[in-house]
Structure formats: structure tokens, C-alpha cells
C-alpha positions in Angstrom: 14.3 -24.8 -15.3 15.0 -21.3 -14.0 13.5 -19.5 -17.2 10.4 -21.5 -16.7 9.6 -20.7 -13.3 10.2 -17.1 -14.2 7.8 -17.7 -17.4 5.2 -18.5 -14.8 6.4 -15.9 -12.5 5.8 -13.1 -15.6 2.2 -15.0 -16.1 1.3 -14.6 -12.3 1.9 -10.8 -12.6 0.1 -10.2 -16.2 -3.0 -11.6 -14.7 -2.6 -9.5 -11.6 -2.3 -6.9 -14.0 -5.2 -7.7 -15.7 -7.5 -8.1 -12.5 -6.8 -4.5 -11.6 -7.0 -2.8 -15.0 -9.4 -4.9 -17.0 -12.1 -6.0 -14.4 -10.8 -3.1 -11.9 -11.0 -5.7 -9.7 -9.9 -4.5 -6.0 -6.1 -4.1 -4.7 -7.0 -6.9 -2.2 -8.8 -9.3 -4.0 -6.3 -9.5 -6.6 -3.5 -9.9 -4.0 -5.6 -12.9 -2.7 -5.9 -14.6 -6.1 -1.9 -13.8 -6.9 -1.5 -15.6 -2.9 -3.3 -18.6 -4.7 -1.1 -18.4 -7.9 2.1 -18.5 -5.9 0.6 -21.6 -4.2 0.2 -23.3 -7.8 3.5 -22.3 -8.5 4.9 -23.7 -5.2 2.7 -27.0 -6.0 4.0 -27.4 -9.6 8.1 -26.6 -8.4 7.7 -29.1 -5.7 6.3 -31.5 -8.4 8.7 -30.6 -11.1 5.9 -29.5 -13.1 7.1 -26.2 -15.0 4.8 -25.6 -17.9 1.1 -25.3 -16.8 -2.0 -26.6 -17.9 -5.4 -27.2 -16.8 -4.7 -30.9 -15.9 -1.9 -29.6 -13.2 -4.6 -27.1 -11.9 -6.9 -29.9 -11.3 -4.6 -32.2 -9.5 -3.5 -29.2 -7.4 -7.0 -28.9 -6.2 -7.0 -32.6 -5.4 -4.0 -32.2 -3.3 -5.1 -28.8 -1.8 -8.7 -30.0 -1.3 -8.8 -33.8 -1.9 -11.6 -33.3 -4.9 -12.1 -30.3 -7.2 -15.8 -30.4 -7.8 -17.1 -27.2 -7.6 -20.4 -27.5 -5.3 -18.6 -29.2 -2.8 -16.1 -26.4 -2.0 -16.6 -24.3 1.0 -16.7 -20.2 0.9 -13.0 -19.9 1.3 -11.8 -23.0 -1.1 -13.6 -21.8 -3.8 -11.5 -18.5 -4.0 -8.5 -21.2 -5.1 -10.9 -23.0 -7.3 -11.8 -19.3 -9.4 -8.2 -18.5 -8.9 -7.2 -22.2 -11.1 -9.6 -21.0 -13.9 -8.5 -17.5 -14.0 -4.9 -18.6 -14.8 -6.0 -20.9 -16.9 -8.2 -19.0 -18.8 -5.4 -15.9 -19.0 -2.5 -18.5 -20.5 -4.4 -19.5 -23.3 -6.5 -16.1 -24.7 -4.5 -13.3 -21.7 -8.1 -12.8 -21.1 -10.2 -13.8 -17.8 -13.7 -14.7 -18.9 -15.4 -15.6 -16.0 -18.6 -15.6 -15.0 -18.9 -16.8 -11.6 -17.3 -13.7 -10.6 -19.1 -10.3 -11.5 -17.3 -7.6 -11.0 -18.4 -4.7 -9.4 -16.6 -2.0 -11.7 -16.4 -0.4 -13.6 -18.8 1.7 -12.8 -21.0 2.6 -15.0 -22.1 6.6 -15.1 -24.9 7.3 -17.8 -27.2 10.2 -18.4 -25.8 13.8 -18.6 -24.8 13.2 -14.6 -22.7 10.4 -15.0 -21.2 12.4 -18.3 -20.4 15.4 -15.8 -18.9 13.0 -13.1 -16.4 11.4 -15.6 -15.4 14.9 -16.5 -15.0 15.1 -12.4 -12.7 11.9 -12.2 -10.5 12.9 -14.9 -10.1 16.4 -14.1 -9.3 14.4 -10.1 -6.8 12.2 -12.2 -4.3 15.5 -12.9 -3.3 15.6 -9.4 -2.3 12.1 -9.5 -4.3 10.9 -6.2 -3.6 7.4 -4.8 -5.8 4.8 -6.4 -7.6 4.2 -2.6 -8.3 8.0 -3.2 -9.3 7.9 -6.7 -11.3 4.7 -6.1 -13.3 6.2 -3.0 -14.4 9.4 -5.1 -15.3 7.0 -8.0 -17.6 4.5 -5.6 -19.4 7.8 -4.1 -20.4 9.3 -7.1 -21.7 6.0 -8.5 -23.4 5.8 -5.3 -24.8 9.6 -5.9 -25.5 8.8 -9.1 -28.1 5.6 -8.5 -29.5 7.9 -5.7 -30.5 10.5 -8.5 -32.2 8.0 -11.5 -34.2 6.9 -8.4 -35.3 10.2 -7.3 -35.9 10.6 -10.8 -33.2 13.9 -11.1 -31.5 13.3 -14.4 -29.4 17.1 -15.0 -27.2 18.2 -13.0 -28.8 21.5 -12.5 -31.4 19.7 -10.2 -28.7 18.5 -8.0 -29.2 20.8 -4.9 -28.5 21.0 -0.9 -31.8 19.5 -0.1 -31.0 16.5 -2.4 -27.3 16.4 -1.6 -28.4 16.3 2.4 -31.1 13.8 2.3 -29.0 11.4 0.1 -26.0 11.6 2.9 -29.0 11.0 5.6 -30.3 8.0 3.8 -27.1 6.1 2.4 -26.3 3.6 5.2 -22.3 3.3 5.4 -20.4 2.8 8.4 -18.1 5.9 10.1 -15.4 5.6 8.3 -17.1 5.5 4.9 -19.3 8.4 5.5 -16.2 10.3 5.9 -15.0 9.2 2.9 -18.5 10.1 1.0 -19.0 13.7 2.2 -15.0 14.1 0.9 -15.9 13.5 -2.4 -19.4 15.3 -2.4 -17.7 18.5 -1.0 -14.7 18.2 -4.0 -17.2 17.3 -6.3 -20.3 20.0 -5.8 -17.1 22.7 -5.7 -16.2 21.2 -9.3 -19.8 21.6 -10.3 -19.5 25.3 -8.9 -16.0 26.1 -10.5 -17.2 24.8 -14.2 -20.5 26.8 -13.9 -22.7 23.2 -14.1 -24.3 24.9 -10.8 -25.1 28.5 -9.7 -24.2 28.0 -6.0 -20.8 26.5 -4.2 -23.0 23.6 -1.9 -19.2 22.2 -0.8 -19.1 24.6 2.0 -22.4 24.2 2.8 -22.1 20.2 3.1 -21.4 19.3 7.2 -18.3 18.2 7.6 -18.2 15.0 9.2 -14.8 14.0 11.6 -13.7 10.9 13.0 -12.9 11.3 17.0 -11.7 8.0 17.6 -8.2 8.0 17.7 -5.4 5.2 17.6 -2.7 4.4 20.3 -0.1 6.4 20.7 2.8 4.1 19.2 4.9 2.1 21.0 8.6 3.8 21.2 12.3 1.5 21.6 15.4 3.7 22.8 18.8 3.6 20.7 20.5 0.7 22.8 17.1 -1.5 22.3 17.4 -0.9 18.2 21.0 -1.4 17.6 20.7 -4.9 19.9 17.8 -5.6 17.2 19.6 -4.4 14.5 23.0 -6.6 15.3 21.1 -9.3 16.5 20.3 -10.4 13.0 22.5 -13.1 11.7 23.1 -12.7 8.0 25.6 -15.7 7.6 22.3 -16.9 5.3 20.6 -15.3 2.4 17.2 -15.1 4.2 19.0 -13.3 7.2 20.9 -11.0 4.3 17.5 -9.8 3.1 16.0 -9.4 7.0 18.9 -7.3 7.7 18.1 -4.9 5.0 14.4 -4.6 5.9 15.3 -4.1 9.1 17.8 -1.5 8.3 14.9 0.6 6.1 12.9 0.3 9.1 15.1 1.5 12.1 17.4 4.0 10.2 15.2 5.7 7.7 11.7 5.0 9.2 10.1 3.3 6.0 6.8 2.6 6.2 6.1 -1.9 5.8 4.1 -0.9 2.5 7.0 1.3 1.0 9.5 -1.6 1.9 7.9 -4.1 0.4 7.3 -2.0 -2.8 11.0 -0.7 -3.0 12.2 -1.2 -6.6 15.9 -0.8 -8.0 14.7 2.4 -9.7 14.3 3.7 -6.6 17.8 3.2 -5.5 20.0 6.3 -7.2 23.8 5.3 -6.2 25.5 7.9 -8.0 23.8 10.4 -5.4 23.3 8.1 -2.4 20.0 8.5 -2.0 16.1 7.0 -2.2 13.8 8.5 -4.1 10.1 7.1 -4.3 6.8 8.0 -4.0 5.0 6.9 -1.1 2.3 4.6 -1.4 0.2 5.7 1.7 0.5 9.2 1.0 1.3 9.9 -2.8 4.3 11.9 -1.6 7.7 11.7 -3.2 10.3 11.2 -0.3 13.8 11.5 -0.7 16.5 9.9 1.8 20.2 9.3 2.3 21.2 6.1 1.2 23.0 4.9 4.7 26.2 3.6 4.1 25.6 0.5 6.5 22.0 0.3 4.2 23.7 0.2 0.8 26.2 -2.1 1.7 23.6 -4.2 3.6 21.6 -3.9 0.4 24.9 -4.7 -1.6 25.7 -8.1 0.3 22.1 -9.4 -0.2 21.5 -8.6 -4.1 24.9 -10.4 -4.9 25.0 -13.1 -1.9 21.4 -13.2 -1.1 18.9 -12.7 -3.8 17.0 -15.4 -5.7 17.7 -15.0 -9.4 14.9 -12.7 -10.8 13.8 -10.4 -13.3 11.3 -9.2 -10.6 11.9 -5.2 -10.6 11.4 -5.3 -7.0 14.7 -5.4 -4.7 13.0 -7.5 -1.6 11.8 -11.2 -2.5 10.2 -14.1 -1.1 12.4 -16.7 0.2 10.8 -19.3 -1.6 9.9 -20.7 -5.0 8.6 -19.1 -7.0 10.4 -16.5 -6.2 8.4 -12.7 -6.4 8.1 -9.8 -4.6 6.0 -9.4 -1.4 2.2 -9.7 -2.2 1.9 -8.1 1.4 3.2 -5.7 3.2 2.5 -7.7 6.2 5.4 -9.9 5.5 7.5 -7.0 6.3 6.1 -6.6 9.5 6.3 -10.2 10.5 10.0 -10.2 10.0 10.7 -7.4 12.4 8.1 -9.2 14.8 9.9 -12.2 14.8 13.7 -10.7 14.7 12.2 -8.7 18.1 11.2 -12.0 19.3 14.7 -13.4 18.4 16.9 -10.5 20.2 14.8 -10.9 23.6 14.2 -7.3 23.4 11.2 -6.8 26.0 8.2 -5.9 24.0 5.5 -6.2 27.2 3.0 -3.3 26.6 4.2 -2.4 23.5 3.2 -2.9 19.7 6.6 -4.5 18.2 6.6 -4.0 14.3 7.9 -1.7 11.8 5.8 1.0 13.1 7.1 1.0 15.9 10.8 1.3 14.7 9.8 4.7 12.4 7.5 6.5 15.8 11.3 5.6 17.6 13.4 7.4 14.6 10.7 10.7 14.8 11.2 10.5 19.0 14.7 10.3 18.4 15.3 12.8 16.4 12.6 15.4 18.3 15.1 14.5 21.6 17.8 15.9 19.4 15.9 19.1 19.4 15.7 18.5 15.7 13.5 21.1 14.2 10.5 20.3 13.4 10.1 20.4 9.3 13.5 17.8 8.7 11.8 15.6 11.2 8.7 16.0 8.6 10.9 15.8 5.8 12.2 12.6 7.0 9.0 10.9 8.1 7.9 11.9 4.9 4.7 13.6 6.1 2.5 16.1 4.1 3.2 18.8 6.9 4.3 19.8 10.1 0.5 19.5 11.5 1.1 15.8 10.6 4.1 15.1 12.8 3.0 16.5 15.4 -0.1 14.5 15.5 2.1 11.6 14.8 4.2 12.5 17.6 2.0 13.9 20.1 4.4 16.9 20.9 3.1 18.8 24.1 4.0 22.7 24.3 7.4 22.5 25.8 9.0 19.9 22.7 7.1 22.1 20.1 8.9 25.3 21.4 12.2 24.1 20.3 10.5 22.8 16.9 8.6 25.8 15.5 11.8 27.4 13.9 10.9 27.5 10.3 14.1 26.0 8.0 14.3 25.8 4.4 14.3 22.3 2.8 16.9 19.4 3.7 19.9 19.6 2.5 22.1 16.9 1.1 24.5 17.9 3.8 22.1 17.0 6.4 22.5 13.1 5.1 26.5 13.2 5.2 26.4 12.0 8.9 28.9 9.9 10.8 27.8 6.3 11.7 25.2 5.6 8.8 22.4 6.7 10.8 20.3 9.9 11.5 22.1 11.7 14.8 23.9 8.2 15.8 
């Protein structure tokens, strides 16, 4: 029984696979038909069904929806209605063929322009950006590229200010995205300069564009509040195991949700006690003490804790059909509710995993930590980062500005499995 759940486990996550790298479909809308699959999954172990076929998709639809007809279905219901007949189509020919669902890449760049911007996106792919990054650059140029075959400019040589201007004035995005779009035109128009497509470097003549608004400062917990969290937890059952070590990533080392929930046993380097991963916000490899009280927390839940899985990734859902976290919001629910559980007073203040790393980063400034480890350890691109990220007025920043090589390993040897405990 146990290999055949994991069969459709391993099925769930080829046709994920599939979505994003065949029909480049989007990070969230595969994550939303993968939600569904688990749901199948969930539907057939409750039912002791354990091989699928299309006859158990239909009377999961009947159960889900009372009828699986498919102009009946509302908006939302029919996103578990595609979902049925993607994993059906994939088990029988590991294709999707479907044609309800166009995609919208890939994107298709033709003409001597769109030859040039492919050129662009691979030379972008040696710097191994994020996909959100990489994704963003390729939606603008597509975007530029429409703009041009109907102004009726088809060589790149033609591609001037004037145009460039006019076609940021006449694309309607919102804030956010026009930030995004003159990112890519400035990286892009210095490309064309650098590989002599165009005799003139229009990137620095392109308005930069700035968001003002900015976000709340983070809410902050002092040391007594996070160790009452932290022992609050009761891990007498597997579910309260694996809570304890998200917690743990959270308050000691400052993880980010989306890097907890991705945390794979590669990651995990014992013979050196430490973390190493790259960051899936930022792109940035971090490297971090593996805590004492975190390995062992980690120990107890993989032999006491953890659902039997071939799943690479060390976190898993509690319930069959056991997987990884499709969200990172899962993460932040479980801090949310073990906040709730250890009456800590959260009035006025956001009560996540957030809020657990801006504490670890105030802690350590109050320290008089200088101001690159604290970087170093909140894995941030630079110093100019963290002190955003902090706020730090003129008087903290003049005992941070001493410049100090890199972190040590010696800096991770510290009493008490935490940073400064």
C-alpha cells in the first residue's frame, strides 16, 4: 500500500514538473493544480483506491462537486475538473494535451528582434537569476517585441529612445510591473549597446522608475517571548516533532517561510554542522551553523516523526499523501497558531515567521553585532539591505559600520545552540 501511494506521490510531482517545463506554465498555477492532485490523492487513500484511473477521477468530482459535467461547474470548480484530466492524461502518455487551457508561454520571439532577445535571455541565464527574475525579463521583451511588429520596426537597429519611451508611455501595467518593465529595458538596451546591435547605450538614458511605498516596519518579540514560544511546543507527537523544527529554523537562524518549506536533506552537511542552500527569494547561497538544539530537533523528527517518503524534502505534510509543502504559507500558519497556543500577546503586531527573523536581526544589532555578520546571517545581498531591513537610525549604525572580513566557522561554535543566547 505504502509503494502505491508513493507511486502516485512520484506521478503528482512529474506532472508538476511538466506544467512548469513543458507548458511553462506559472509557479502558482501549477502549485494550484498539484493542491488539487493531493486532494485526489487524499480522496482515493480515504477510499482505499491506490491505483488511478479515469473512473476514480470521475467519482471524485461527484463527491467533490455532486456531478462532473463540465458546463455546470463554476469558475473555481473547474480548476479541479482541468486538474482530473491533466493527471489523467499524464499517467497514460506523461504528456498533458489539453486544450481548454492555452498557455501563455512560451513566448514566442520571431523576426531578427526576437532572434536578438533570445541571445539576451540566454546570455541573462549565466548569472543564474531566479526564475520570477528571468520570467519578468522574458514577459517584457515579448511585450516589446509585439509593440515593435505593430509599429512596423522589424531590426533592431530601428529600436531607439523615442520608440523605447513611447512604448513604456503606452503599455498599461500597474506600479509594480512598470518597475519591473523598465528593469529589463535598461539591462536589455545596455546588452544591445555592449554587442554593438546599437550605436548608442539608451539604458542610462531610460527614467528610472521607483516604488515609494513602503511596507511596515516588522513586528519584533524579545528573547523571553521566543524561548516561551519555542518551549511551548509539545513534541510528544510527530506533528508537534516537525512544528518544533520549523519553529527552531525560524527563531534561531531566521529562515525565511519559503526557504523552510524548500529545505532538502542535501542541504543539511552534518560532517561540518552547517546549512548550505541557495535562497529562493534572493538567489543567494547562505551558509549557517547547524544549532545543536536544531539538529537534534531535526534528528528526533526524521526518525520519530517523519511519514515514510522518498520525498527529497526534509518537512512534510501531516497527512496522506504524504509530500512536501506546496506552500510556504503552511510554514507560516504553524508559527501563527503555536503563537496562538503559547498566549504570547501578539496585539499590534504581525505574528509569523517574519516576525521571528526581524527579532533574530534586532537581537543581534542590540549585541552591537557588527553590521556585515548580521548580513551574513540574514542572508542579505549587502549591508544597504539590512539596514533597510532594520531601520537602523545614526546612533545603532555607528557601532555597525566597522568593516569585518567574512564569518567564520568560529563565529557558529556558540554556547546554548543559538546566535548570542
Amino acid at each position: 500500500m505504502q509503494k502505491k501511494i508513493l507511486k502516485f506521490n512520484l506521478l503528482i510531482i512529474n506532472a508538476k514538473k511538466y506544467l512548469r517545463k513543458e507548458l511553462h506554465y506559472s509557479f502558482s498555477t501549477a502549485q494550484t493544480y498539484t493542491f488539487v492532485w493531493k486532494q485526489l490523492g487524499k480522496f482515493m487513500f480515504d477510499n482505499g483506491h491506490y491505483d488511478y484511473n479515469d473512473s476514480i477521477g470521475e467519482k471524485f468530482l461527484r463527491f467533490k462537486f455532486g456531478e462532473s459535467k463540465w458546463d455546470n461547474l463554476k469558475r473555481d470548480q473547474r480548476t479541479f475538473f482541468n486538474g482530473i484530466k491533466m493527471i489523467g492524461d499524464f499517467q497514460k502518455t506523461n504528456k498533458i494535451n489539453f486544450p481548454e487551457k492555452k498557455s501563455k508561454y512560451p513566448l514566442k520571439f520571431e523576426g531578427d528582434i526576437g532572434t536578438i532577445m533570445l541571445e539576451f535571455l540566454k546570455d541573462k541565464e549565466k548569472s543564474n537569476p531566479s526564475r520570477c527574475t528571468y520570467n519578468s525579463y522574458q514577459r517584457s521583451l515579448f511585450t516589446l517585441s509585439a509593440y515593435c511588429n505593430k509599429k512596423g520596426v522589424i531590426k533592431i537597429e530601428n529600436i531607439d529612445l523615442a520608440l523605447i519611451l513611447n512604448f513604456i508611455q503606452d503599455v498599461k501595467l500597474e506600479k509594480t510591473a512598470i518597475s519591473i518593465l523598465i528593469t529589463a529595458l535598461r539591462s536589455f538596451t545596455k546588452f544591445l549597446y555592449d554587442k554593438n546591435y546599437i550605436n548608442y547605450n539608451y539604458s542610462k538614458k531610460i527614467p528610472s522608475y521607483k516604488l515609494v511605498n513602503q511596507p511596515k516596519l516588522p513586528s519584533n518579540y524579545s528573547e523571553d517571548e521566543i524561548e516561551k514560544l519555542i518551549n511551548s511546543i509539545n513534541r510528544a507527537s510527530s506533528i508537534g516533532k516537525r512544528n518544533y523544527v520549523i519553529v527552531l529554523l525560524a527563531a534561531r537562524l531566521g529562515l525565511r517561510a519559503s526557504d523552510i518549506s524548500r529545505l532538502r536533506f542535501e542541504h543539511l552537511q552534518w560532517e561540518t554542522n552547517r546549512i548550505i542552500f541557495q535562497q529562493h527569494k534572493t538567489g543567494k547561497q547562505l551558509i549557517l551553523p547547524l544549532l545543536s538544539d536544531i539538529g537534534n530537533a531535526i534528528i528526533d523528527y526524521l526518525k520519530h516523526g517523519r511519514p515514510i517518503s522518498e520525498e527529497p524534502y526534509i518537512l512534510l505534510t501531516a497527512r496522506p499523501p504524504y509530500g512536501r509543502f506546496t506552500t510556504s504559507n503552511v510554514v507560516t500558519h504553524v508559527v501563527q497558531r503555536a503563537m496562538y497556543k503559547a498566549r504570547i500577546n501578539t496585539s499590534g503586531r504581525r505574528y509569523g515567521p517574519h516576525s521571528l527573523r526581524h527579532s533574530l536581526g534586532l537581537r543581534l544589532l542590540e549585541k552591537n553585532t557588527v553590521l556585515p555578520v548580521i548580513s551574513e546571517v540574514l542572508g542579505h545581498k549587502d549591508t544597504k539591505s539590512t539596514r533597510y531591513y532594520l531601520r537602523i537610525d545614526l546612533k545603532s549604525l555607528q557601532q555597525c559600520i566597522l568593516d569585518v572580513p567574512k564569518v567564520t566557522e568560529g563565529f557558529y561554535n556558540q554556547e546554548g545552540g543559538k546566535f548570542y543566547g
